[in-house]
C-alpha positions in Angstrom: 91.3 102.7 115.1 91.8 101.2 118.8 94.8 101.8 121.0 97.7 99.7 121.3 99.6 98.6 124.0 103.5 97.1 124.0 103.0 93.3 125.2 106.4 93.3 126.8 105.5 96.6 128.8 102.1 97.8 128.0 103.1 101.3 127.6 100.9 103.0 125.2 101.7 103.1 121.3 101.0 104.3 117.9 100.0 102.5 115.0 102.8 103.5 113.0 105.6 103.2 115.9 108.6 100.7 115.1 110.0 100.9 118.6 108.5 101.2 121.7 109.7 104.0 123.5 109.4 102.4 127.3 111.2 99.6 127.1 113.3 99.7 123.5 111.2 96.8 122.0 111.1 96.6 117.9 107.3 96.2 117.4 105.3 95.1 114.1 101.9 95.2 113.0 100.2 91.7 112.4 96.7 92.1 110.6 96.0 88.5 110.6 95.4 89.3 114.6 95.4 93.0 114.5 98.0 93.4 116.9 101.0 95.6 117.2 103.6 93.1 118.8 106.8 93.4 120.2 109.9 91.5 118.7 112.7 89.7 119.4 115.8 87.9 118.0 116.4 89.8 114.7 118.0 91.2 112.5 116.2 89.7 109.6 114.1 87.0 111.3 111.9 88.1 114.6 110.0 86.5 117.5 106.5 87.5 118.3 106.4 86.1 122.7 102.8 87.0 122.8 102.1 85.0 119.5 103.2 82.2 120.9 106.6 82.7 119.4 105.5 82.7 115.8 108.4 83.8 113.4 107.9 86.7 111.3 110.1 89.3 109.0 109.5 92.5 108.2 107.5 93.9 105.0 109.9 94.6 102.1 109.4 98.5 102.4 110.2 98.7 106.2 113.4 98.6 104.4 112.6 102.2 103.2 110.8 103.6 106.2 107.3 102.9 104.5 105.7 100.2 106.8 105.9 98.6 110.0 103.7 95.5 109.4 104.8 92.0 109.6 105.0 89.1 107.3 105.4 85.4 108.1 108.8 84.1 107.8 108.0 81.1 105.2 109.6 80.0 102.5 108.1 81.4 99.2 105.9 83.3 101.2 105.1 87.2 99.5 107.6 89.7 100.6 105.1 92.4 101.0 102.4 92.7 103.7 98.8 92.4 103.3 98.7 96.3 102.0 102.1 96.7 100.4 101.2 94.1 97.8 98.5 96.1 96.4 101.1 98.8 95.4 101.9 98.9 91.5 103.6 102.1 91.1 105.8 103.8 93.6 108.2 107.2 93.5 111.4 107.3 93.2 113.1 105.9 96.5 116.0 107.5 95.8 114.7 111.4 96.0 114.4 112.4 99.1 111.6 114.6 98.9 109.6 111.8 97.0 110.4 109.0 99.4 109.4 111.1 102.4 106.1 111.9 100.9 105.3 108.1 99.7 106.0 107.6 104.0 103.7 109.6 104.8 101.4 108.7 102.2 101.8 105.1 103.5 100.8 105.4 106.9 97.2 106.7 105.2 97.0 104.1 103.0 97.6 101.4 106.3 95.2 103.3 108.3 92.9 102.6 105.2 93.8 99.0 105.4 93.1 98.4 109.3 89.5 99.4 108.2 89.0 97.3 105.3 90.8 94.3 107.0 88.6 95.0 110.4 85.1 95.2 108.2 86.4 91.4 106.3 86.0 93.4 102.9 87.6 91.6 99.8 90.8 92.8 98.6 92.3 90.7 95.7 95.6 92.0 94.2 95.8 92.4 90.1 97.4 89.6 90.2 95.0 87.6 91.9 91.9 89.5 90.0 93.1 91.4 86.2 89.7 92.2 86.3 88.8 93.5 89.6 92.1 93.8 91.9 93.1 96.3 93.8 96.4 98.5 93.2 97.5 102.0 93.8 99.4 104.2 91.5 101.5 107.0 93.6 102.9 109.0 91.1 104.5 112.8 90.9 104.0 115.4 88.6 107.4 115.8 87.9 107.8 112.3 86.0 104.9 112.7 84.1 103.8 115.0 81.3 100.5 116.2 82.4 99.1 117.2 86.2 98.9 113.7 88.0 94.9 113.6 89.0 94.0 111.9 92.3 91.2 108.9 91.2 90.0 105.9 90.6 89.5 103.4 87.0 89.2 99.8 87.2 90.1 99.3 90.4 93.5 101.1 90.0 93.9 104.2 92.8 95.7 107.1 91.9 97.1 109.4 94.4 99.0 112.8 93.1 102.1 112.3 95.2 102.1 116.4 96.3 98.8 115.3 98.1 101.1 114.3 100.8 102.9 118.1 100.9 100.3 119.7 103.8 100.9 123.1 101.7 100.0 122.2 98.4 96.9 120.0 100.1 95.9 123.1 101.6 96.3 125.0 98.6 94.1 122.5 96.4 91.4 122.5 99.1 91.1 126.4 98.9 91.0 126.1 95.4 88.3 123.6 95.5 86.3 125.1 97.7 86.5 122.1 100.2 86.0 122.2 103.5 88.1 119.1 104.1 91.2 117.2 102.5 93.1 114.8 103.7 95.1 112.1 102.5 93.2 109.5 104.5 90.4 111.0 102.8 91.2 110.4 99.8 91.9 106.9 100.0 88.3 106.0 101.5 86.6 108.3 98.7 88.5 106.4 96.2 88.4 102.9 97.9 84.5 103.5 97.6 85.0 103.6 93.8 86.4 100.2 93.8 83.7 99.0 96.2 81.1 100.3 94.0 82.1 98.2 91.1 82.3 94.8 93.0 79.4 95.2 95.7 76.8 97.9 93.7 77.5 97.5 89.9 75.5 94.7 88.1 74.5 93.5 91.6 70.7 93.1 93.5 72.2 96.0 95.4 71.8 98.5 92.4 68.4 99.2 92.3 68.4 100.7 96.0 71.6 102.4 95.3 69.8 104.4 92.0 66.7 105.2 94.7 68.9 106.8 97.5 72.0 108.4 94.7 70.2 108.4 91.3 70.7 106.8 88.3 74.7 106.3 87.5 74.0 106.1 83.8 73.7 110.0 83.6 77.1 110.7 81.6 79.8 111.0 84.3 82.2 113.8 82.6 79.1 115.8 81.5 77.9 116.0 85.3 81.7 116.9 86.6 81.5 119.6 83.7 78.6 121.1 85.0 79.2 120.9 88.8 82.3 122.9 88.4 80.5 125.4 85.9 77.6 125.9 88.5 78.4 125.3 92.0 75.1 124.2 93.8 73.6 125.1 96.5 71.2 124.3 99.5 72.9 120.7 98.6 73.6 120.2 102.3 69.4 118.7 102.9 70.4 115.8 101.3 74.0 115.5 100.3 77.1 114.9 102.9 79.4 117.4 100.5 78.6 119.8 97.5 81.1 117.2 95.4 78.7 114.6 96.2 75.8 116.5 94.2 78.2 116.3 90.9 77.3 112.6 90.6 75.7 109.3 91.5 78.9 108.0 91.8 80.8 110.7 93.6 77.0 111.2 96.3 78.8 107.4 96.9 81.9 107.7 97.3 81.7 110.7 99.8 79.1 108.5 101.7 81.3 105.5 102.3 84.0 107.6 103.3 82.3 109.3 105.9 80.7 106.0 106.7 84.4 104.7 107.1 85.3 108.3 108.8 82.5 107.5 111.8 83.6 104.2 112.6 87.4 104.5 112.7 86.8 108.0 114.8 84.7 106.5 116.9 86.7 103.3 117.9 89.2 105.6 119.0 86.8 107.5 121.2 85.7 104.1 122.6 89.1 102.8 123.1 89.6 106.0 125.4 86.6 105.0 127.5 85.3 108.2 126.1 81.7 109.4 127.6 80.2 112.8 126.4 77.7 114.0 128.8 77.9 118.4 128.8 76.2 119.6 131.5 74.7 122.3 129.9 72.8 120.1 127.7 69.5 119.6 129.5 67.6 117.5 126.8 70.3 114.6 126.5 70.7 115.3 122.7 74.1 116.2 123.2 75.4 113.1 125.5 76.4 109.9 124.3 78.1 106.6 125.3 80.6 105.3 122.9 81.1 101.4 125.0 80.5 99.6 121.2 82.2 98.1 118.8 81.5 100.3 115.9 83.2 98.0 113.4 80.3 95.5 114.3 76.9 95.5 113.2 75.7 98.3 114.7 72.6 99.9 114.2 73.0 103.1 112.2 70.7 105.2 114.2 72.4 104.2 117.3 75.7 105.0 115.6 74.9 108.3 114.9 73.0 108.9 117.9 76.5 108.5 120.0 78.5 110.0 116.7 77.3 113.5 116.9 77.8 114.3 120.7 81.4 112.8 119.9 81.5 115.6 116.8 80.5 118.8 118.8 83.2 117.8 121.7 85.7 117.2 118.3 85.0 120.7 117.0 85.2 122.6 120.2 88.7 121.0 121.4 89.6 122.0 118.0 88.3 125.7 118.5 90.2 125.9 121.4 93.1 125.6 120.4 92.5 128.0 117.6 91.7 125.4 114.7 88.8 125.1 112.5 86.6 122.5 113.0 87.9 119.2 112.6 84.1 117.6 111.5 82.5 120.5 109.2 79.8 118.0 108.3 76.0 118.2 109.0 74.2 114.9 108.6 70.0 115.2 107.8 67.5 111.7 108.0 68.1 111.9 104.1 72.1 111.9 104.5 71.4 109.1 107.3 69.6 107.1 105.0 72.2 107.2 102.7 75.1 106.1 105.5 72.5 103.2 106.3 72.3 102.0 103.1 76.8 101.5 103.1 76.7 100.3 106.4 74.2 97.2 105.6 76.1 96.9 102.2 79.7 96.5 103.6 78.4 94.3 106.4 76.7 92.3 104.3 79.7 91.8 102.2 82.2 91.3 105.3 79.9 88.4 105.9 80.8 86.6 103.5 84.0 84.8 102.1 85.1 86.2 99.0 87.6 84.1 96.7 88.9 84.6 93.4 90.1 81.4 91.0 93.5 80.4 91.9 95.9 78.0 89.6 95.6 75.9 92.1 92.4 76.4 93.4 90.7 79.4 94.9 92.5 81.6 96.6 90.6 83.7 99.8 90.2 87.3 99.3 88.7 88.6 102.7 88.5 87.2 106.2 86.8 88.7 108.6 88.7 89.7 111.6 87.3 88.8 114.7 90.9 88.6 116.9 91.6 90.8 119.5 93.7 91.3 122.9 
């Protein structure tokens, strides 16, 4: 994620803010050039200044406090943004409790977006692909008969709705044994699932995936059966979790997300200016300069290189303060290998223009974002 500045009075903002709070500016997020822009005119139909006064209206659920991103004020044009659209399912706007948590559930989910959007990966609704499109289910135990599972079938995301209540997250993680869960990462575990089915599944790309995860064929609830029967261990040589020794699939979907974990965190850094150079570290292994863009094609060793100075600063500004560590990850050559093998797979696949057939001809699913400030 980069920082953002108000283009009326370039006081610092937030992803998620709606308002900036220097100069009183409405702002909105516009993914098309990934920039947080401030607003005039109103109250239905807005001016973007620095887009050269280009008219836009708000997503449909700004109207619920779920998003702050902007669609263009056309006629016919969808009333949802670019990651609204994708929602199939969504609680009950009129509980409190359940609209609060589907907010805060949202500004993951867009978080998630910004990173798919920023790496050109396709994203086809269900509408546009029955077979492959993206949607997301966020649904609540309490209007359904059996515990809502968090996960991932067809391309259809699941998220348990109390994933977004920090004590009952923190209560599953304890339960689990996990060392981390959060609602951002469960969107990039389960976003790799969808991934793995368009870029991995049936494609060239398989038989190098089977070499680095292991063959996907092995029955999937069998393996989940066992891994919660006997925990493994000395898993962390070559694995990035102990859930990502349960299956091919899942030694994938952790990977991607920590893929997606090191870029995001490490734009952040690099949007700060952000240089990590300890002095008690007399070998150099512990500095590193974060003046890339890691959403580029960067080389992975290089990446990680600057990635786990940027880590050890993380966890120490988190002991001091008197939390645990914010990154309780250790990543091996074999783990390394892995993170190479998503980083030249989702590159690859940004690269290219992805469409899907159209009534009237086909209709773009990705486009790589290049525009910045």
């Amino acid at each position: 994620m980069k920082l953002f500045r108000c283009d009326n009075c370039s006081h610092m903002l937030y992803f998620e803010n709606t308002k900036c709070g220097h100069c009183g500016r409405k702002l909105g997020y516009e993914p098309n050039t990934n920039r947080l822009v401030s607003l005039l005119d109103g109250p239905t139909v807005y001016t973007a200044p620095a887009l050269d006064g280009a008219k836009f209206v708000y997503c449909a659920n700004a109207a619920h406090g779920a998003c702050n991103w902007l669609v263009p004020s056309e006629p016919g044009a969808d009333p949802f943004c670019r990651a609204c659209r994708h929602n199939d399912t969504v609680p009950n706007i009129d509980d409190p409790t359940d609209r609060s948590r589907w907010q805060v559930i949202e500004r993951a989910k867009k978080r998630l977006f910004y990173s798919l959007l920023r790496l050109g990966l396709p994203l086809a609704t269900r509408n546009e692909d029955p077979e492959h499109g993206l949607s997301f289910r966020f649904l609540s135990d309490d209007a359904s008969t059996d515990p809502v599972m968090t996960g991932h079938e067809d391309g259809v995301i699941t998220i348990a709705l109390e994933e977004a209540d920090d004590a009952a997250r923190e209560y599953r993680r304890t339960q689990f044994n996990e060392p981390y869960r959060t609602l951002l990462g469960h969107f990039r575990h389960e976003i790799a699932h969808h991934y793995w089915d368009i870029l991995v599944g049936g494609k060239p790309t398989l038989g190098e995936f089977r070499q680095l995860f292991g063959d996907e064929r092995a029955d999937y609830g069998e393996a989940l059966k066992a891994h919660y029967q006997s925990p493994p261990e000395n898993w962390n040589q070559t694995y990035i979790s102990a859930y990502a020794t349960s299956h091919p699939w899942e030694d994938f979907a952790e990977t991607f997300a920590h893929y997606l974990h090191i870029v995001d965190t490490t734009e952040m850094a690099t949007a700060f200016g952000l240089r990590v150079h300890p002095d008690v570290d007399s070998t150099g292994e512990m500095s590193g300069r974060l003046d890339f863009d890691p959403y580029g094609p960067v080389n992975t060793n290089e990446l990680i290189h600057n990635w786990i100075p940027l880590t050890s600063l993380i966890n120490n500004l988190n002991r001091a303060v008197g939390q645990s560590d914010a990154y309780p990850f250790v990543l091996t050559p074999a783990i390394i290998e892995k993170l190479d093998f998503i980083a030249r797979l989702i590159h690859d696949a940004g690269a290219m223009q992805w469409t899907v057939p159209g009534p009237d001809g086909p209709i773009a699913i990705s486009s790589p974002n290049e525009a910045e400030d």
